[in-house]
C-alpha positions, 0 to 999 in steps of 0.5 A: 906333443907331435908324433916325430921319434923324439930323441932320435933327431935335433932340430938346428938353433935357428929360426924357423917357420913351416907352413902347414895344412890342417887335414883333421881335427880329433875332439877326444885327443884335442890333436890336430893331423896336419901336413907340412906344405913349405918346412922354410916359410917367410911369410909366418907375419901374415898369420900373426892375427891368426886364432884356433877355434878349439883347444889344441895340446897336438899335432899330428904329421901324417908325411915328412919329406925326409929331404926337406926335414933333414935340412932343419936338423942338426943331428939324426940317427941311423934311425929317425928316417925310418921312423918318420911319418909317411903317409903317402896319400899326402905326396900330392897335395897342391901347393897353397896359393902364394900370398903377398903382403901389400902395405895400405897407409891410411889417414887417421882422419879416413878411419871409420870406427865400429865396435871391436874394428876400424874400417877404411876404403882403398882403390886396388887395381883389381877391383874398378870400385873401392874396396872396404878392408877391416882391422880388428880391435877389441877396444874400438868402440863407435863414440871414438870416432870423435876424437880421431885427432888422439890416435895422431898424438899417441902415434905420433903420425896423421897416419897408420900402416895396414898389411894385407894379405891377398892371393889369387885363386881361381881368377879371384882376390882373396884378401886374408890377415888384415893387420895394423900395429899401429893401431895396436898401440891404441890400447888398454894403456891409453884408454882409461875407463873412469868408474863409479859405481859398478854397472850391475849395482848401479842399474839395480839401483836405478833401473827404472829411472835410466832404463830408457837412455843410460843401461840396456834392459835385462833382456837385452842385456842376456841376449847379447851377453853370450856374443862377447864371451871372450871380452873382459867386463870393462870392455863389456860394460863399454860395448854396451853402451852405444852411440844411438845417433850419427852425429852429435851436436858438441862433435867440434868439442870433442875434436878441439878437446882431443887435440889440445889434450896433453900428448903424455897423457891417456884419455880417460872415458865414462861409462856412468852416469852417461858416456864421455871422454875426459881429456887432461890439459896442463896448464902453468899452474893448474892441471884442468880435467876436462870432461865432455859429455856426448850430445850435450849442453856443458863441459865440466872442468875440474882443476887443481894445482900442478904441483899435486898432480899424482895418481891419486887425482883419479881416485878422487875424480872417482868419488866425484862420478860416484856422487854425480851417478848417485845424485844426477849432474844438477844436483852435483852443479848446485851443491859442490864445494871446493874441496882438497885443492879441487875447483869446479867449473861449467862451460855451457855450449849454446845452441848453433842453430843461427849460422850467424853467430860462432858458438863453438868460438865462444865456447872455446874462448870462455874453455881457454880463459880457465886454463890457467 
């Protein structure tokens, strides 16, 4: 809703972009009193990333340039000039300041990843050091930064294009919108969260065995609840599980694993009973669900033939989480069978304390020897 004399004008058919200035906010009405500062903006990408803090259900325009107005309009009566707000406290306002869209492409291996962004560093000539410039993303979380090599496979291209939006303002750069479409492309769809039980009936159940290394504390767990409020649970229930450590003993794993994965297929991530990636490889005649555990000893190879490969192979990877969340990762190794064409295999990595010898090469040869 708008306070301009509906019925007595019509706006062209075209596209078309103002720029406005908020000047007043009214809590009761939920209305927004604005000023229009460019009626012809071509600059309206620049605040695709933009959000309002509260409800919005109106606006109000304290002054229309009747010149400018005109020009969006296909039609107006003998009235509408008359009619128009004119608040003439307005006529004087300054200008914004002109921002510029600069184009930063990045190499995937340069991103660095945290939880809801990605960063990078980039020289600029208004600055003699680096400047470190951030993308938000919801579905970031730190554990992807190693496996980097997918986001190339999905995207097609070792790198990703970042606009920026800087302008000067007395003598200093201000950088505004910093967006990525191409980063938007790693999303919901080619992330999958495999989930066995629920997260509140799992840590009822085994709060006291886990509280220490899989779940947060209750206490924790309220703290942080009201600061990601606007997050779904699947995103919540990731976010909450963190990576403690800078470095991880299987990271040559993990970045091998995302860059042999089959290019059609999502990569699917753990939540319980610890935190992994599960990448999908297709072989001539078996599909192998690889799954590879942050900072531990084992890869865990599920396969079965290609010719049974359908949605329904993740419902019963499900089930086999939901055993191994109920009974711990031993117990599942010692006592699984075969079952409905599904076989399970177990590639230990050693450790790689001794310089000498090439663990990640045996591992990798004894992974290959499976996929069949």
């Amino acid at each position: 809703m708008t306070n301009l004399p509906i019925g007595h004008f019509q706006l062209s058919g075209r596209t078309m972009y103002w720029e406005l200035i908020m000047k007043g906010y009214d809590n009761e009405l939920a209305r927004l009193d604005v000023v229009v500062v460019d009626y012809d903006s071509k600059k309206w990408e620049i605040w695709q990333s933009q959000s309002p803090k509260k409800k919005v259900v109106a606006l109000q325009l304290l002054h229309i340039d009747w010149s400018k107005f005109e020009n969006c309009l296909s039609y107006y009566d003998g009235q509408a000039k008359e009619l128009m707000p004119n608040n003439t406290d307005y006529l004087d306002i300054k200008p914004l300041p002109k921002p510029v869209t600069l184009i930063h492409k990045v190499a995937v291996r340069n991103l660095r990843i945290g939880t809801g962004h990605i960063k990078y560093s980039k020289k600029v000539k208004w600055s003699a050091t680096p400047i470190e410039f951030t993308v938000k993303h919801a579905d970031m979380i730190p554990q992807l930064e190693y496996v980097k090599p997918y986001f190339a496979k999905i995207l097609g291209k070792r790198t990703i294009d970042v606009h920026v939006t800087v302008w000067k303002e007395e003598g200093q750069m201000i950088i505004g919108a910093v967006h990525s479409s191409d980063m938007m492309k790693i999303n919901r769809e080619s992330l999958y969260v495999i989930k066995g039980f629920q997260i509140d009936k799992f840590k009822k159940l085994q709060k006291s065995k886990f509280k220490d290394s899989i779940l947060l504390t209750e206490e924790v767990m309220e703290s942080v609840e009201s600061d990601f409020g606007n997050i779904d649970s699947i995103e919540k229930e990731i976010l909450f599980h963190l990576l403690k450590k800078d470095d991880v003993r299987n990271r040559l794993q993990l970045q091998y694993l995302s860059e042999v994965m089959d290019d059609n297929q999502r990569l699917m991530l753990t939540i319980e009973p610890q935190f992994g990636f599960i990448f999908t490889i297709i072989g001539d005649e078996m599909v192998h669900m690889i799954w590879e555990l942050i900072d531990t000893h084992a890869t865990y190879v599920w396969s079965f033939a290609s010719d049974r490969w359908d949605s329904s192979i993740i419902k019963k990877l499900e089930a086999e989480f939901n055993i191994i969340t109920k009974h711990g990762r031993s117990h599942y190794r010692n006592f699984f069978e075969s079952k409905d064409g599904l076989f399970l295999n177990i590639v230990n990595h050693k450790n790689n304390q001794n310089p000498m010898v090439d663990h990640f090469g045996e591992w990798r040869l004894s992974l290959e020897r499976l996929l069949i």
